[in-house]
N, C-alpha and C positions, 0 to 999 in steps of 0.2 A: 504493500500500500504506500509506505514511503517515497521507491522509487518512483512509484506514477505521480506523486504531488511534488517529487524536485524534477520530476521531465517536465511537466504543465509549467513548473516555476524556471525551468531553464527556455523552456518556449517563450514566456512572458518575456521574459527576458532579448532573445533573439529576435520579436517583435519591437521591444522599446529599443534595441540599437538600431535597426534596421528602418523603424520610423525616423528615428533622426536624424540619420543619412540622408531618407526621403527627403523630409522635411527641409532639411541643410538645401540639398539640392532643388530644391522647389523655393528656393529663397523665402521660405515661412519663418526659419530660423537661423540667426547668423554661427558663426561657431564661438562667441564669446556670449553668445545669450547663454543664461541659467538653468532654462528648459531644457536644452540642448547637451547641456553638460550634464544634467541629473539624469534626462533618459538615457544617456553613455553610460553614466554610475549603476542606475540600476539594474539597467540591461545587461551590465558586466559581472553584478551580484548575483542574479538571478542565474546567470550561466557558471556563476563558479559555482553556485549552492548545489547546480544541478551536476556539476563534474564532478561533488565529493560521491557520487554515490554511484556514478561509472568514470574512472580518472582519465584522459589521457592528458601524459604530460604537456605535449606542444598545444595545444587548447588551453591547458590552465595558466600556462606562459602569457600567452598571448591576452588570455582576458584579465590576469593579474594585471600586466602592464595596462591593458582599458582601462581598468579602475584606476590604477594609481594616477596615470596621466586627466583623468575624468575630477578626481581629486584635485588634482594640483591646480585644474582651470576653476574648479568652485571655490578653492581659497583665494586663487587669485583674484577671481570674481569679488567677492566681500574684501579684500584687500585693498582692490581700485574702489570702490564704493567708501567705504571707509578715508581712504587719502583724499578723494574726489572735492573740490567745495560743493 
């Protein structure tokens, strides 16, 4: 039962990156928007949640690094916000 609720939540996941690409490329969203960097975050969570329970390594490589880099634009995000007048 597990495995089928972290497959649904790595699918979730493979839909919110994949929308934001769209989106990116449908000029809806720029790639400094906040949207845009959260559906990267979660879509990259959702796919790692779903790797712990079928692993391959070069997947989890790859979507570690989404998150972290998804990370690093929402701090930077509230960082310019913050400095911003």
């Amino acid at each position: 039962m597990m495995v089928v609720v972290a497959n649904i939540i790595g699918l979730a996941g493979s839909v919110a990156v994949l929308a934001a690409y769209l989106l990116l490329q449908l000029g809806r969203l720029g790639r400094t928007d906040l949207r845009f960097l959260i559906l990267n975050l979660l879509g990259a969570a959702g796919i790692l949640f779903s790797l712990a329970f079928a692993f391959n390594l070069s997947a989890t490589l790859i979507e570690a690094v989404w998150f972290a880099i998804s990370l690093f634009g929402i701090v930077r995000y509230f960082l310019r916000r913050r400095t911003s007048p």
